[in-house]
C-alpha positions as CSV (number, residue, x, y, z in Angstrom):
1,X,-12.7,-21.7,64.3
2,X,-10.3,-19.1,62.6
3,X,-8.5,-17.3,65.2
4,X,-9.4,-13.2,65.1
5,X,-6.6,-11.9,63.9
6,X,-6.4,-14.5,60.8
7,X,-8.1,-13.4,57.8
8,X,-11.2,-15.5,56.8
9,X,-11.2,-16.7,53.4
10,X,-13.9,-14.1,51.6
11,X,-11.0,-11.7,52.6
12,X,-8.2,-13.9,50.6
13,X,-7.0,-11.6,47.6
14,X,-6.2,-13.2,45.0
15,X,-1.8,-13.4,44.6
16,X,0.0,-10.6,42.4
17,X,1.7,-13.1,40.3
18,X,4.4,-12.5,41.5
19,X,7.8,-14.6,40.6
20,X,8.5,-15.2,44.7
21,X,4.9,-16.3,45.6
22,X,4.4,-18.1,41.9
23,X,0.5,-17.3,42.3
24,X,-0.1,-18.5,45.9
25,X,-1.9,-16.8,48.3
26,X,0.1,-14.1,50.6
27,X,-2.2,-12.6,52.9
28,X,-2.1,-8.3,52.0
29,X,-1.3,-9.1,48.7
30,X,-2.5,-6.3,46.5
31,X,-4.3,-7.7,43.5
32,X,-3.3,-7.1,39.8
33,X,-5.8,-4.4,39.7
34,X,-4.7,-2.8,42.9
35,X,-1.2,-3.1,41.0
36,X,-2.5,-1.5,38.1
37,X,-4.6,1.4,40.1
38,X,-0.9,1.6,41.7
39,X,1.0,2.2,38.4
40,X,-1.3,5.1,37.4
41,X,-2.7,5.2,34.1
42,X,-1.0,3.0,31.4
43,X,-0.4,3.5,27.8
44,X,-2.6,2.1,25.4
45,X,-1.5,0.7,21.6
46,X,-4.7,1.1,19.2
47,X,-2.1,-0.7,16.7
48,X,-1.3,-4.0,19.3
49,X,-2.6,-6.8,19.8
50,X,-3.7,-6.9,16.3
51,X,-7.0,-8.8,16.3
52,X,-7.9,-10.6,12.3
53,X,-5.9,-9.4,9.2
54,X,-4.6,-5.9,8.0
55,X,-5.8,-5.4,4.3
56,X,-3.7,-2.6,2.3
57,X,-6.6,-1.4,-0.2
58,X,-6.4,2.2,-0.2
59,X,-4.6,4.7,-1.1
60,X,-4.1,8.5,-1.2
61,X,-4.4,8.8,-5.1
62,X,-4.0,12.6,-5.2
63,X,-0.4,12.1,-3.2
64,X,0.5,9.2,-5.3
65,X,0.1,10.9,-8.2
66,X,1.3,14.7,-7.2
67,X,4.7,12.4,-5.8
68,X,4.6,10.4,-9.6
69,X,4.2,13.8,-12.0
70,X,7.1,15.1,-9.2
71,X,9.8,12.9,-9.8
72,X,8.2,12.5,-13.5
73,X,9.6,16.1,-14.1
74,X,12.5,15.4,-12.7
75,X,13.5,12.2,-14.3
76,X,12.8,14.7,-17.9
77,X,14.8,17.7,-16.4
78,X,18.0,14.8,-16.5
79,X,19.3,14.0,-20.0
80,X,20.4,10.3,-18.3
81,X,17.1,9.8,-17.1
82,X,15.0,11.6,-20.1
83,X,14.3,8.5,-21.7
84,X,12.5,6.7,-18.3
85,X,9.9,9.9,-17.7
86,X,6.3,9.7,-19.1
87,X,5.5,11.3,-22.3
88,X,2.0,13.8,-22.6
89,X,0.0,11.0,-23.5
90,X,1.5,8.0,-21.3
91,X,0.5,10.7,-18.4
92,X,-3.0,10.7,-19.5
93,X,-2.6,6.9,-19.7
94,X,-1.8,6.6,-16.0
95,X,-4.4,8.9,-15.2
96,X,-7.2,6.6,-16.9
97,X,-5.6,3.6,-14.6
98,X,-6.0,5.7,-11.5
99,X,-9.6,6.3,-12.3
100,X,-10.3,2.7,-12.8
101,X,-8.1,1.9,-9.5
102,X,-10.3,4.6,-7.7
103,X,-13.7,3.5,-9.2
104,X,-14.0,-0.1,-7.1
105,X,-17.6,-0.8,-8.2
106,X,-16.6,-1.1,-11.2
107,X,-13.8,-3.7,-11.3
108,X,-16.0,-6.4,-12.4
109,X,-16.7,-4.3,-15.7
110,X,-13.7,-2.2,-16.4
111,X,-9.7,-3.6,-17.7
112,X,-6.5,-2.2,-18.0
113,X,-5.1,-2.2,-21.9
114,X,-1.9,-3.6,-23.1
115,X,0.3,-0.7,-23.1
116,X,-1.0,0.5,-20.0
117,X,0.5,-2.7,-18.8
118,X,3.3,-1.8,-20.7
119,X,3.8,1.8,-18.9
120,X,3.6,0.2,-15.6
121,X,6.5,-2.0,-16.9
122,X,8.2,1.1,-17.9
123,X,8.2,2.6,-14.7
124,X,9.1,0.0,-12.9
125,X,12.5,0.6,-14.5
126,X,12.7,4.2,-12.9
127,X,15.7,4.9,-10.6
128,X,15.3,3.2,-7.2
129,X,14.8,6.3,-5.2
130,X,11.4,8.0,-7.7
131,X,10.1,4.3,-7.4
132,X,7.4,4.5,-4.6
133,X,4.9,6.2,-6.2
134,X,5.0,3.4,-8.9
135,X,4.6,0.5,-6.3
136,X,1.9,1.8,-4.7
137,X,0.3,2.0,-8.1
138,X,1.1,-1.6,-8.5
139,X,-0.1,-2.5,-4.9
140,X,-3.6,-1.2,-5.9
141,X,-3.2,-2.7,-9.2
142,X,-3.2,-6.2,-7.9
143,X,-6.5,-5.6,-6.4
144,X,-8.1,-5.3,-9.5
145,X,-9.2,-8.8,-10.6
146,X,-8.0,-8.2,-14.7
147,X,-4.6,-6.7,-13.3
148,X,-4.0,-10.1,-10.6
149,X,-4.9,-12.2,-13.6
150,X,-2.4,-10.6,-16.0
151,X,0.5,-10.3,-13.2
152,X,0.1,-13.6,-11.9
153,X,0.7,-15.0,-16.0
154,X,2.3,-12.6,-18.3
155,X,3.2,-9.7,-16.0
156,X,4.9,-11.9,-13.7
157,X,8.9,-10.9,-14.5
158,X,7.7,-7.8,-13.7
159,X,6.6,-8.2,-10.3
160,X,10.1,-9.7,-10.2
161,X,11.3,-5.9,-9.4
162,X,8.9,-6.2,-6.7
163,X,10.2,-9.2,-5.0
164,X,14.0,-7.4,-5.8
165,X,12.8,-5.2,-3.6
166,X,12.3,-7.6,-0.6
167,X,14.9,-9.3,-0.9
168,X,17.7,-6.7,-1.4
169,X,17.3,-4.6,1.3
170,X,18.6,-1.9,-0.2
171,X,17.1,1.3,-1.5
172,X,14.4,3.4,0.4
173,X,12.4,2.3,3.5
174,X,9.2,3.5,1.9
175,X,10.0,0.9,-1.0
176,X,10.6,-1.7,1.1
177,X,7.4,-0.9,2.8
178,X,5.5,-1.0,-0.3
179,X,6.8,-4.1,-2.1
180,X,5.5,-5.8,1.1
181,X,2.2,-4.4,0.8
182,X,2.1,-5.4,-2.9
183,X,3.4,-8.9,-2.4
């Protein structure tokens, strides 16, 4: 028989956890959520712990491309950069690829042409700082099942740039930010 003054066991709390009592019993031991109740309310991370996989596959087109005709104006404004900015009909080009990038449901039925590869390869060679807008064109171009195909085979050197981007660790955060999303 337990003497009066001893606690009987359906009164034994659990152990804090504590480094000292290294999870033993320690009779008035508050329990974690006594601790917790204690602390008062606690912080909570929507972003952590990430449960399953973070997928990249949208995008705010109307930014992208307000930020691309931006710095498309500027790179014409700049006789050393005139040559690298997007003529009248390469910006209707890109326009055409943002509507197929924006029209999912139909990636099984719709392709990119040749030279619109070919712009993307030309903008890819725009001054490090105007480059975002051009990555995450890219990043939503890999999605596309014709536009993986060609990048992974002929467009490859050009996701080169891409890669540059990792590696270096140079130029803008947003571009560093971006060539991981597309790689």
């Amino acid at each position: 028989q337990l003497p009066p003054s001893a606690p009987t066991p359906a009164a034994a709390k659990p152990a804090s956890g504590s480094p000292l009592t290294q999870g033993r019993y320690v009779p008035g031991a508050p329990t974690p959520a006594e601790i917790m109740a204690m602390a008062g309310p606690s912080s909570t991370y929507r972003q952590f712990p990430k449960i399953g996989y973070l997928s990249f596959d949208s995008a705010n087109f109307g930014g992208i491309m307000k930020k691309l005709n931006e710095f498309n104006a500027l790179l014409a404004a700049n006789l050393g950069t005139s040559a690298l900015a997007m003529a009248g009909d390469e910006v209707n080009s890109i326009n055409k690829m943002v509507d197929i990038l924006q029209n999912t449901s139909f990636y099984h039925s719709s392709r990119f042409l040749s030279y619109e590869y070919d712009l993307i390869k030309k903008l890819l060679k725009w001054p490090i700082e105007n480059l975002f807008p051009v990555l995450d064109i890219l990043r939503i171009m890999l999605l596309h099942p014709r536009a993986a195909e060609y990048f992974a085979g002929d467009g490859l050197p050009s996701l080169a740039i891409v890669f540059d981007q990792l590696r270096s660790g140079s130029g803008p955060v947003a571009n560093r930010l971006l060539a991981v999303r597309a790689a």
